[in-house]
Structure formats: structure tokens, C-alpha cells
N, C-alpha and C positions, 0 to 999 in steps of 0.2 A: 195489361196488354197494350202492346201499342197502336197509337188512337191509327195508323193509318190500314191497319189491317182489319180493323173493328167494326162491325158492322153498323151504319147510319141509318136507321129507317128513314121512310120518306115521309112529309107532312100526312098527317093523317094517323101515320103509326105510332110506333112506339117511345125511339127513343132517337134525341139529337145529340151532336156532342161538338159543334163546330157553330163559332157565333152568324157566321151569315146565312147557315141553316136555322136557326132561331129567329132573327130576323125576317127567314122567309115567310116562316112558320104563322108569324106573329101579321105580318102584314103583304099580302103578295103581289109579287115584282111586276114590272109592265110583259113583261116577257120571260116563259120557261120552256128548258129544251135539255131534252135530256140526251148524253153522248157515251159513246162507246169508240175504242178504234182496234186493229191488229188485232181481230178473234184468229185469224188463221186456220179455221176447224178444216182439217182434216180426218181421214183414219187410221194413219198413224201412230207408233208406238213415240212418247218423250224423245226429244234430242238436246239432248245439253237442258235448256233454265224453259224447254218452250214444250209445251204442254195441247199437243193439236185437239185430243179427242174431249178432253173437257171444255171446251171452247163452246158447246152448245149450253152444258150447263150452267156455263159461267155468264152466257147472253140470259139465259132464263131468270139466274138470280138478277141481274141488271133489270130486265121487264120487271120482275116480280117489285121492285120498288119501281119503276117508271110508274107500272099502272096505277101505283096508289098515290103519287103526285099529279098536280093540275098541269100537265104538261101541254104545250101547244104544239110542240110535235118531237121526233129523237130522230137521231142521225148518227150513221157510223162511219168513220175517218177512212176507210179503206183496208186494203187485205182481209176482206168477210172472211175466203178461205184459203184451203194452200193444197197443196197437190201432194197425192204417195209417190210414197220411193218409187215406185217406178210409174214415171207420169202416163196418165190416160185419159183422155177427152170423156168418158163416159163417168169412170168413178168421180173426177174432178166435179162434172156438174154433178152427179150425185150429192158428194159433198155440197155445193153449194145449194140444191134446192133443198138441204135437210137445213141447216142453217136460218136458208133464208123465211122458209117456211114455219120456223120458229120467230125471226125478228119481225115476218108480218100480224104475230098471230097479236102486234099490240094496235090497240083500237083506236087510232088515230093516223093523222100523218106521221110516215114513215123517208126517211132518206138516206141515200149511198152518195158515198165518194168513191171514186176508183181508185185503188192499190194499185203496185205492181204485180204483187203475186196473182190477184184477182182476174191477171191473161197468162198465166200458168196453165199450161195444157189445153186453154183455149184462146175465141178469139173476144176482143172487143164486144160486139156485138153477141156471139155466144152470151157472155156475162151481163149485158145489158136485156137481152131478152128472157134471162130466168130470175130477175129480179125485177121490184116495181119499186119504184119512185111516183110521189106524191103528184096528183093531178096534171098539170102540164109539162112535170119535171121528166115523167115517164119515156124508157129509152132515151136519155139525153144523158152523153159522156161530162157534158157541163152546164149547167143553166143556173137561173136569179129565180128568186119567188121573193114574195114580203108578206112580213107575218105582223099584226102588231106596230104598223109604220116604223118596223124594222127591214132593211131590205138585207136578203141571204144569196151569196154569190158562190156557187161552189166549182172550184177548177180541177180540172182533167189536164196532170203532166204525164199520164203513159205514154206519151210521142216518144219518135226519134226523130233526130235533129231534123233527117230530111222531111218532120212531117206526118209519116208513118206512123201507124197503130202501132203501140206493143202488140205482140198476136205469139198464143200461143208458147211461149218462152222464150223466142227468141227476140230476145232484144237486152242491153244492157241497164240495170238497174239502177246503174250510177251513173247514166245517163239520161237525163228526164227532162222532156222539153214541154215548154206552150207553146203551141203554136202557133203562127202566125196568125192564120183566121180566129182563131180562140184569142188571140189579146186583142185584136179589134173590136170582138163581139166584147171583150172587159173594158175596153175604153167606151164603147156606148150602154152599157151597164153602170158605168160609175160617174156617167157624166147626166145632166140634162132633169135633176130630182134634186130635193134634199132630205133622201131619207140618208140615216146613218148607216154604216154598211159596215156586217162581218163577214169574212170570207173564210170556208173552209177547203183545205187542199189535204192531200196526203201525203206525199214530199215537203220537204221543206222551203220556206221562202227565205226561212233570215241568213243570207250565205255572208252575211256582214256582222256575223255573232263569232261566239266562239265555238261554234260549231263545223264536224269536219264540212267542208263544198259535196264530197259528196257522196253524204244522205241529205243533197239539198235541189233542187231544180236548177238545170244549168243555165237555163237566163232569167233566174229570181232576179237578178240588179233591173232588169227591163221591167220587169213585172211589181218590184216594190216601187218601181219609178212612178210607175202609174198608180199605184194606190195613194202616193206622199203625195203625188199630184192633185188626187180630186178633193184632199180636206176632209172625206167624210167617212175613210175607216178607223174604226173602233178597233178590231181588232182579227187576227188571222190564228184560226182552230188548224192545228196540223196532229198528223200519225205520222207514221214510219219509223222513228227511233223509240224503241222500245221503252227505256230510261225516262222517258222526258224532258224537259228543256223550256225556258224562257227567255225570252230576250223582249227591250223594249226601243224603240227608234223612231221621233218625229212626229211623238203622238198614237201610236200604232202599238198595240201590245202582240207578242208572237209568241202563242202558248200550247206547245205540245205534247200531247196528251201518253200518258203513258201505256201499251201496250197490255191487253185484257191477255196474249197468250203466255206471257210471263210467269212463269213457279207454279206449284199446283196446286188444288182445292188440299182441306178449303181455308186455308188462311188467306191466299191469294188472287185476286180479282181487280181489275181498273173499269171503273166506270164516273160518270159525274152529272148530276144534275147542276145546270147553267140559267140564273138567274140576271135580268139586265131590266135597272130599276128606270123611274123614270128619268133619271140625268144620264141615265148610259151610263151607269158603271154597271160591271161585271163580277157577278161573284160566283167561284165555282165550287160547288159543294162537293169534294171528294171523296170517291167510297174505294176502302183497301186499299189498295201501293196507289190511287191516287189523293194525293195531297189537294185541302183546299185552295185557295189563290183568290184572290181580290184585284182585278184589274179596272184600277181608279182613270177614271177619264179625265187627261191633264192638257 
């Protein structure tokens, strides 16, 4: 069977099959955090490779190994849910308090990235008040916390250009902004420390890869300006393209995550538990269509 669809228990369990899973196993990392991105759950019948109503099942099986690794907290990249064919502010949050109501039900820190779909029939705020984020993170479209004298920066590009919420659907998805106020608040978040800093976003930054501009943030070149500037990111966690992707630039690894709503049970699932040892490198344990990855700090 092929190793990427096979299932990896987590330490504790049964069985590993991926050397920096072994490694973990054998001696544990300064830091662990377990990730998820594009569950999408809707209700929904299949359209085309994307699979909305197994998308609870498929976070359960992702908990069901979080919980039995020493996880310091999990986080999901964005698009928790997505909207029916015929969109409605009522079933939509449905959908997402049945979802989210699953992803808190793990005993620890918990955290969200905003999607674009995730203001699909509602607004901003809708979506930040039926979900919780971990202690001071709570209702905040962006904020930093530090785990581990790691410090975590998570960005919110559902903007339009002028600024604007996504709210609701309307707005364009290939169009996705920081915004002003939101990169100041990033420049004094990555200035004035020296802890090492990952940042997780759900759009794309690397619009200087060979990736299309856009499924990428439209003023990523501003925004990686400022990270190559402060010397101390590691590395940036992205969602939104399904496939996944890497790219690396000026010390900075850009590794994104492949989408959990992809094909159906049960061969197919993306999740990964994320290990960062004490020299800051990265090694990510992949379970099903995700592949593992070694992000060497150079």
C-alpha cells in the first residue's frame, strides 16, 4: 500500500513508518502541534474530487491520533466549512457549529485561521463568534501567542483591497489583502524579541514561487518583505491550494499543507503532526495524501 495513504499511529500507538516520526518517538521535540487545513464540511452531496460531508469524519480521525500524541496545541489553516447549494446564513452556521463542536471537543489548545470560504453566507464576526481560539486569541481575525519560546503569528487576508471584510460571499477570492492596520500590528510583532517566529496564513505568501499569483495574497511581496526583514522566521504554514506546494527563499521555508476535503474515506485524509526540535528545524509527520517534509533551518 502506498506509505502516503497508510495510516501512522501517533507516539504512544502502534505503528510508525516515517524516520522523523521515529525520532520523535524515540526522544521528544522542543515543540509539537498538530495541523489540519480545507475540511470544507458542509451538507452537501461530492462535487468533482471534494467530498464536504465526510469532512467531520475525517477531523475525528485527525483528533483520534492528536489525542494520543503530547501535543502542545493543533490548529486548522482555514476553510473549517463551506456553504450548500443554495447558500443560507442559518444552515451555514449550522454546518460550522457541528464541525467546530467536534474540533473543540480536543483537550487542549485549540486554533483557527480564517479561509475564504469560512465568510461564505456569513459575516466575519458571525464566524469568529461560533468558534473559540485559545486564551487571548479568542475572536481575533489575527493575533501572536508563544508556546515553548516559540512565538506564533497567525494572519487574516480575507480583506478587500479597500480594507473591507470578506462578509458574506461577497467578495473576490483572488483577491486577498493584509491590511494596512494588520501589517503594522506584523511589523511590531516581529520586531523588539528574539524568539523564532512561524507564521500561519491561509492564502498564499510565496507569490515569487512557481505558483499561480492567484491562489496567493495580493500584496504577499509587502508582507514577505517584512518577514526576510526581521531574520527570525522559520517558516510560513499555508492552506488554500488543495495539492500542496513548497517553496524555500532567504531562509524561510513555505510549506503548504494539502487539503483534508480531497477524495473520499477511507483511503483519503491530510493531516500532520509538526515537530520543531531544539535548533529549529521542522519535521512534519504526514498522515495520508500528506507527505512528510523536513524543513532544515539554513
Amino acid at each position: 500500500m502506498d506509505r502516503r495513504i497508510f495510516l501512522k499511529k501517533a507516539c504512544g500507538g502502534l505503528l510508525f513508518l516515517s524516520a522523523s516520526s521515529l525520532i520523535a518517538c524515540g526522544d521528544k521535540k522542543h515543540l509539537r502541534f498538530g495541523v489540519i487545513t480545507d475540511l470544507h464540511y458542509a451538507g452537501k452531496a461530492p462535487r468533482g474530487t471534494r467530498y464536504y460531508n465526510q469532512s467531520i469524519e475525517k477531523l475525528q480521525m485527525a483528533l483520534d491520533v492528536f489525542k494520543k500524541a503530547d501535543l502542545d496545541f493543533i490548529i486548522e489553516l482555514g476553510d473549517l466549512k463551506d456553504q450548500d447549494d443554495e447558500p443560507r446564513k442559518e444552515t451555514t452556521l449550522a454546518h460550522l457549529d457541528a464541525v467546530e463542536n467536534v474540533f473543540q471537543s480536543y483537550p487542549g489548545p485549540v486554533y483557527h485561521v480564517l479561509g475564504n470560504h469560512d465568510m461564505d453566507s456569513i459575516s466575519k464576526t458571525d464566524f469568529l463568534s461560533h468558534i473559540h481560539n485559545h486564551g487571548p486569541a479568542a475572536h481575533k481575525p489575527y493575533y501572536a501567542f508563544v508556546n515553548q519560546g516559540i512565538k506564533f503569528i497567525v494572519l487574516d487576508a480575507n480583506n478587500n483591497e479597500d480594507g473591507s471584510d470578506y462578509d458574506s460571499g461577497n467578495f473576490d477570492w483572488k483577491k486577498a489583502y493584509i491590511t494596512a492596520p494588520q501589517k503594522e500590528w506584523l511589523k511590531g510583532e516581529l520586531t523588539g524579541h528574539t524568539y523564532p517566529v512561524i507564521v500561519f496564513v491561509h492564502q498564499m505568501l510565496d507569490s515569487f514561487s512557481d505558483i499561480s499569483p492567484l491562489l496567493c495574497v495580493a500584496n504577499a511581496e509587502e508582507i514577505v518583505d517584512l518577514l526576510e526583514e526581521s531574520g527570525n522566521v522559520l517558516a510560513v504554514f499555508q492552506g488554500h491550494h488543495h495539492p500542496g506546494h513548497y517553496s524555500f527563499r532567504r531562509g524561510i521555508h513555505y510549506w503548504t499543507m494539502p487539503g483534508a476535503i480531497e477524495e473520499s474515506l477511507p483511503e483519503n485524509n491530510s493531516f500532520a503532526i509538526v515537530d520543531i526540535d531544539q535548533d529549529r528545524n521542522i519535521y512534519i509527520d504526514g498522515y495520508y495524501n500528506c507527505q512528510d517534509k523536513e524543513l532544515i533551518r539554513e
